[in-house]
C-alpha positions in Angstrom: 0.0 0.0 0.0 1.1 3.4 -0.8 2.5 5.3 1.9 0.5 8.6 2.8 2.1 11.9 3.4 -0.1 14.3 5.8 0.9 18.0 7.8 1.4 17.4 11.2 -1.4 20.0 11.4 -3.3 17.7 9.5 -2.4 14.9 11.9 -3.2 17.3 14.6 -6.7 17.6 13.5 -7.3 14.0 12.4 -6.6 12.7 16.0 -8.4 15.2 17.8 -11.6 14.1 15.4 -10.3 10.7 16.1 -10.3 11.0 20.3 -12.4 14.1 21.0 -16.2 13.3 18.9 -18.4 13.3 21.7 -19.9 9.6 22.2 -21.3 7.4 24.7 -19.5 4.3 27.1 -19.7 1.6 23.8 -18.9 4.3 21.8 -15.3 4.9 23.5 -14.5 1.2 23.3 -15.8 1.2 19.5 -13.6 3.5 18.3 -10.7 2.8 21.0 -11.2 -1.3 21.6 -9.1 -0.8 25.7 -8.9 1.5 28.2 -6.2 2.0 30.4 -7.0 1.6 34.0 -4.9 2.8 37.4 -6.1 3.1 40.8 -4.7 6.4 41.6 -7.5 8.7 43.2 -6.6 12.3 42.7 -9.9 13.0 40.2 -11.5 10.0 39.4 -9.0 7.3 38.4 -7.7 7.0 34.7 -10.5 5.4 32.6 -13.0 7.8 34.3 -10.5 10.9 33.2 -10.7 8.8 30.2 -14.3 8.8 29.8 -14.9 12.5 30.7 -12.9 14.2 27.4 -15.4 11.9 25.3 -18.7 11.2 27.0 -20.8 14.2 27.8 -22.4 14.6 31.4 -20.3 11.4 32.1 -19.7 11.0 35.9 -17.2 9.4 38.3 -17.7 5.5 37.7 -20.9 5.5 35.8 -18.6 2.6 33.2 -19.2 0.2 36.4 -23.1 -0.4 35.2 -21.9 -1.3 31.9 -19.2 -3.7 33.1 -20.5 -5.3 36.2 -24.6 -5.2 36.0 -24.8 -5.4 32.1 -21.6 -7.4 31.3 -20.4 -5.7 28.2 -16.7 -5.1 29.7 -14.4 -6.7 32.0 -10.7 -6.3 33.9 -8.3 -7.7 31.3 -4.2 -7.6 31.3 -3.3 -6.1 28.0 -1.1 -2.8 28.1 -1.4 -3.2 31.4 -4.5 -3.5 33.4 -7.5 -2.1 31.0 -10.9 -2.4 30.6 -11.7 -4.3 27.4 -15.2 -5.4 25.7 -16.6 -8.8 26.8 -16.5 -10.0 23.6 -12.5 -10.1 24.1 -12.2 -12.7 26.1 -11.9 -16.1 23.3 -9.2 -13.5 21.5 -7.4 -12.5 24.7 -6.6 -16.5 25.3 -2.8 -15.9 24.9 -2.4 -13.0 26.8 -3.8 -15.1 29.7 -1.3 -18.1 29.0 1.9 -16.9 27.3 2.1 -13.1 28.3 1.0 -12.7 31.9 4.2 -11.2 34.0 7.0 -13.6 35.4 6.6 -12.9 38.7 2.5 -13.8 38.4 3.5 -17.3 37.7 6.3 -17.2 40.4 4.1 -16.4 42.8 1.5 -19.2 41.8 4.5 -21.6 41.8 5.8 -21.2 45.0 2.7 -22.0 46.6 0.4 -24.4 43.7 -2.1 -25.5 46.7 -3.4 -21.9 46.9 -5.6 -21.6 44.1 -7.4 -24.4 44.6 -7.8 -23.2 47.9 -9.2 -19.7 46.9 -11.7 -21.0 44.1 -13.2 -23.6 46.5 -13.8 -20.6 48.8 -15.3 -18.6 45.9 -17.5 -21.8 44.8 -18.7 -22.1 48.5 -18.8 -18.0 49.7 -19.3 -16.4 46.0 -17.2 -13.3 44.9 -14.4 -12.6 46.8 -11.9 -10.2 47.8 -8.7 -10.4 49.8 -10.3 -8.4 52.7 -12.5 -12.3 52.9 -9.4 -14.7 52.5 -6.8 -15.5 55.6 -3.3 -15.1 54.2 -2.4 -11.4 55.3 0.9 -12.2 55.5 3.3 -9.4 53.8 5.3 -9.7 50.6 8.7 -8.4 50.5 8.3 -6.8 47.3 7.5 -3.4 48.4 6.9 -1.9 44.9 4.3 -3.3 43.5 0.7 -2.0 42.5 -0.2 -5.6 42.5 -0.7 -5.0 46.8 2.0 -5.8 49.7 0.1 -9.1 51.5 -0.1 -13.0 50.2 -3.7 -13.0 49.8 -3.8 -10.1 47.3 -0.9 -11.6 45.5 -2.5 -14.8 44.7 -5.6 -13.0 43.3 -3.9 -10.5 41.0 -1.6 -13.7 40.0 -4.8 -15.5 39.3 -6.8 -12.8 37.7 -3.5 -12.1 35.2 -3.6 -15.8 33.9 -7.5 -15.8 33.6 -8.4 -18.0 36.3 -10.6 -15.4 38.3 -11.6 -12.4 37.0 -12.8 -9.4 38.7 -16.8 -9.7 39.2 -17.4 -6.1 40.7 -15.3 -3.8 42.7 -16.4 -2.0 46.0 -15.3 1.6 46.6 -12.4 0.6 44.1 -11.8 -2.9 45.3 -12.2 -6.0 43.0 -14.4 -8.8 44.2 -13.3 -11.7 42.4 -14.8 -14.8 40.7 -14.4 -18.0 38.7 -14.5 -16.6 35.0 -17.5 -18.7 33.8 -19.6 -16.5 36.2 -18.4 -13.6 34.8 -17.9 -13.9 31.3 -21.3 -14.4 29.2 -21.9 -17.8 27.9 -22.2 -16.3 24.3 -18.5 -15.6 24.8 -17.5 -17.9 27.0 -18.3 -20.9 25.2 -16.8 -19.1 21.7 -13.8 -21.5 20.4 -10.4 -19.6 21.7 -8.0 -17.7 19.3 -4.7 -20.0 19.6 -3.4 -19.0 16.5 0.0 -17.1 17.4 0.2 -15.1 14.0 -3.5 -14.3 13.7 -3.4 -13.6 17.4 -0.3 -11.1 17.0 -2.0 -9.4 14.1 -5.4 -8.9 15.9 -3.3 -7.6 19.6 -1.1 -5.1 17.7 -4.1 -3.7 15.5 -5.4 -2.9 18.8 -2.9 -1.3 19.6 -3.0 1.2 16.4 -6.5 1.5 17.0 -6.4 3.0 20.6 -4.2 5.7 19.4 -5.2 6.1 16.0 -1.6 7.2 14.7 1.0 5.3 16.1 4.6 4.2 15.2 5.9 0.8 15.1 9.0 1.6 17.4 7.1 3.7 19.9 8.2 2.9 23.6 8.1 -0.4 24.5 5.4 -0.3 27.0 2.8 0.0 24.8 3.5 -3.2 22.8 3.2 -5.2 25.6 1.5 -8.6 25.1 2.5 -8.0 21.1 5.5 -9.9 21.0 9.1 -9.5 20.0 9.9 -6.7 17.8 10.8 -9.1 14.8 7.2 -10.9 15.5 5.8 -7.4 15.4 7.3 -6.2 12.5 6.1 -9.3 10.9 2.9 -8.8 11.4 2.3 -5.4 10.7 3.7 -5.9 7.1 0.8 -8.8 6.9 -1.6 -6.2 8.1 -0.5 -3.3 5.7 -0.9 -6.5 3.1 -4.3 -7.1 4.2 -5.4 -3.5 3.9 -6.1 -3.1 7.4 -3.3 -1.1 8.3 -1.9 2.0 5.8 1.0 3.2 6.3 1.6 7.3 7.2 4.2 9.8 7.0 3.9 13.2 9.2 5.8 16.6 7.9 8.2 14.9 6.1 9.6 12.8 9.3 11.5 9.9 8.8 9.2 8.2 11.6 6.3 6.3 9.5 3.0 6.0 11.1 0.6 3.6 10.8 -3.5 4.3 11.1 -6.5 1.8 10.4 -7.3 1.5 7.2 -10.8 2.0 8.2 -10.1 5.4 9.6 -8.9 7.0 6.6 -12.7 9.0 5.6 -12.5 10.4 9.0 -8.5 11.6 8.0 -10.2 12.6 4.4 -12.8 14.8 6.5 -9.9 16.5 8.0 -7.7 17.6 5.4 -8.8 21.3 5.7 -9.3 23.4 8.8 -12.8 23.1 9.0 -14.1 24.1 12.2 -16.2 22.0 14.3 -18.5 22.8 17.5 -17.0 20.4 19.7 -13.3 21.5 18.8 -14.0 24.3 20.6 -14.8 22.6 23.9 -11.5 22.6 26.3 -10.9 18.9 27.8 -8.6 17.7 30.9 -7.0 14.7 29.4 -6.2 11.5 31.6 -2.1 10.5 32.3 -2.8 7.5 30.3 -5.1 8.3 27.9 -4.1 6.3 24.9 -3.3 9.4 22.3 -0.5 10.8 25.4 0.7 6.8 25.3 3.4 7.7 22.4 5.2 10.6 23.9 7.5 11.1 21.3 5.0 11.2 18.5 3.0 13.8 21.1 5.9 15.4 21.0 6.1 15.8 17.0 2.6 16.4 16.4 1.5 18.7 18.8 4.9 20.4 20.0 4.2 18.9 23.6 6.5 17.6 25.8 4.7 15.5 28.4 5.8 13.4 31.4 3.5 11.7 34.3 5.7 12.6 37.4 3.3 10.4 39.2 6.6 8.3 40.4 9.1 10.4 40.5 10.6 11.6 43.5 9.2 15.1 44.6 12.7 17.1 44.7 12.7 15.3 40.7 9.5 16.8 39.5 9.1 19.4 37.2 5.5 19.7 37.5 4.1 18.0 40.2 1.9 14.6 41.0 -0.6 14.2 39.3 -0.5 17.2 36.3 -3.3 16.5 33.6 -2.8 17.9 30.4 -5.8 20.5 29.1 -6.4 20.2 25.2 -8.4 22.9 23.2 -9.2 22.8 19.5 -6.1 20.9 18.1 -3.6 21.0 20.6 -2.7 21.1 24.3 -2.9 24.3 25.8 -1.9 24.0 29.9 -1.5 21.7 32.3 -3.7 21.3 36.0 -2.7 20.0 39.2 -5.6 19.3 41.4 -7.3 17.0 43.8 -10.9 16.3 45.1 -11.3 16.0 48.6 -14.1 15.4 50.6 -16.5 16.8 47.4 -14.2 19.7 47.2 -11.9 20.3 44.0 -8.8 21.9 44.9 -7.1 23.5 42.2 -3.1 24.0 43.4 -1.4 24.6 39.9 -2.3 25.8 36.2 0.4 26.3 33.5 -0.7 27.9 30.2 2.0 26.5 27.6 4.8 29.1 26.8 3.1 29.9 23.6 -0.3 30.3 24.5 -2.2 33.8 25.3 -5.8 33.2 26.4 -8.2 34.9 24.5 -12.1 35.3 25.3 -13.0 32.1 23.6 -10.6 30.2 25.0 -11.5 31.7 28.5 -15.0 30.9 27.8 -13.9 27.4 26.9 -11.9 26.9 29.8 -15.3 28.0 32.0 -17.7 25.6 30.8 -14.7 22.7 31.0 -14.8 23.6 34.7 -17.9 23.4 34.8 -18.2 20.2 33.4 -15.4 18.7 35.5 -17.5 19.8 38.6 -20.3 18.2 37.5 -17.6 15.0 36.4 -16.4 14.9 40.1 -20.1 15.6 41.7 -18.0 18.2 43.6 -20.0 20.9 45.7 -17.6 23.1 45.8 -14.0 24.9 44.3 -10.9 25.8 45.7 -8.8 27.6 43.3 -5.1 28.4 44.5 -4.4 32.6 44.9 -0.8 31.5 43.4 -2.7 30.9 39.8 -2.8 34.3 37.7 -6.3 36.3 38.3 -8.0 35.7 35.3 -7.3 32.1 35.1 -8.2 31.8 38.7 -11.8 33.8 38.2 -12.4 31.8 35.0 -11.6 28.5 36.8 -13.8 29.8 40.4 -16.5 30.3 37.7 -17.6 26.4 37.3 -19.5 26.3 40.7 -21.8 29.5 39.9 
């Protein structure tokens, strides 16, 4: 297929169509296929952030309906914990064997009785968490996300390789069961995709389609569960064969992009600077939103140089926490640092990018984004720092009036 040559400002425009069309819950996983999710707290955790650029009048867990009453999502390992639709689970089948993390089936190992023992408690008692099993015993590893005691261990081990899945969550914590009781039999019962090659092809088109511009050597995180690189490569030529992938150059860069095939009227639509009503909405984007998961490329398209400090060491951070980067029209415009607390959003740092001078629109934007975001958090109330300049700080004050 021949290879396209777009304007980054093109590009710009095609992915904030891509990202930023308002939709609904199925919507977001139509056009995206995974959502990243982290339990970090500050505003709602990552795939809410996620939801609230795209979904309007979307609130703070309003996706647990459609994944734990109406069963149309579910807790998968895939770059990373996500939330994927149901109807993954017969194609996710070597993620759960051959790509769960070492140390999940090191833990299993060392202690083999222990599953047994936790699905005969699940068959007797029903969902579970590790607040209801008796191993509290800490781990050494003091790192991971995955929780310091035995008990929680053992679950995350056994959720990773598929043999418990999460069944609903309380006040963030998963309740766990035997997959069969989770997983509709429609899908359930579906024959398993065990083909390695067709397998790679369908994980790594994912992966294009949850950024909708993406190169093939982007960091290495986000190919997780895709293979080596030479198994990669390998598969995204038999992809671009198959006209499902086409291949993209931006400004003349030596990087090559690849999109979906599929997507290329929406890129057509946005050759010319058309304006659109919703491009001139302002949006607080999640840390691990998937168009921020290529840094580099965010870095050539846009001109913006993001990094989630979230782990660094205070003294090392530039920013601060838990900065979420704010997007207008085409391109990212400031960056937030806030928490919510007791219903009240505290607003401790804004940044407009060195380039940027607010005008009225772009104020006006901004005060019906925090407006929205109050309404996002179900927050009664705004604290907005006196260290933010005065107009930014009346503008922001304005979304509780």
């Amino acid at each position: 297929m021949a290879m396209l040559h777009i304007s980054r400002e093109h590009a710009r425009r095609f992915l904030t169509a891509y990202h930023f069309q308002p939709t609904d819950l199925p919507g977001v996983f139509e056009r995206l296929g995974t959502v990243q999710y982290d339990p970090l707290n500050p505003v709602g955790r990552n795939p809410d952030l996620v939801f609230q650029a795209r979904i309007p009048g979307y609130q703070i867990d309003d996706w647990q309906h459609l994944a734990y009453t109406k069963r149309l999502l579910y807790d998968a390992w895939d770059k990373q914990a996500c939330l994927v639709p149901i109807s993954d689970w017969p194609l996710r089948a070597m993620v759960r064997e051959s790509y769960r993390p070492y140390h999940d089936r090191e833990i299993l190992g060392l202690d083999p009785e222990t599953p047994e023992r936790i699905l005969a408690e699940m068959d007797a008692r029903g969902p579970l968490s590790s607040l209801e099993l008796d191993d509290h015993s800490r781990m050494a590893d003091k790192n991971s996300w995955y929780g310091l005691t035995k008990a929680k261990r053992a679950l995350r081990s056994m959720w990773v390789c598929g043999m418990i899945l999460t069944h609903h969550r309380r006040n963030g914590r998963h309740y766990y069961d035997r997959p069969e009781r989770v997983i509709p039999d429609a899908h359930f019962q579906t024959p398993l995709l065990d083909n390695a090659d067709a397998f790679h092809r369908w994980i790594i088109g994912r992966r294009f389609q949850a950024v909708g511009l993406l190169r093939p050597n982007a960091e290495a995180a986000i190919w997780s569960a895709c293979g080596s690189s030479s198994i990669r490569k390998a598969a995204i030529a038999q992809l671009v064969a198959d006209g499902i992938l086409t291949p993209v150059q931006v400004d003349e860069k030596a990087w090559t992009y690849y999109l979906l095939t599929s997507a290329l009227p929406l890129l057509e639509s946005t050759s010319t600077a058309t304006e659109h009503a919703n491009e001139a909405e302002m949006r607080f984007i999640a840390p691990l939103d998937s168009i921020l998961w290529d840094r580099k490329s965010i870095e050539h398209i846009f001109g913006f140089d993001y990094i989630w400090e979230v782990y660094k060491p205070e003294h090392l951070r530039r920013w601060g926490y838990y900065v979420l980067p704010v997007f207008y029209r085409d391109r990212f415009v400031a960056r937030i640092d806030s928490r919510l607390e007791k219903g009240v959003w505290t607003i401790n740092k804004w940044w407009w990018e060195s380039d940027v001078k607010p005008d009225a629109s772009m104020r006006a934007a901004l005060k019906r984004a925090s407006r929205k975001f109050m309404h996002y958090l179900n927050a009664h109330d705004i604290i907005v720092s006196e260290a933010i300049d005065s107009k930014t700080r009346a503008v922001l004050l304005s979304g509780k009036k």
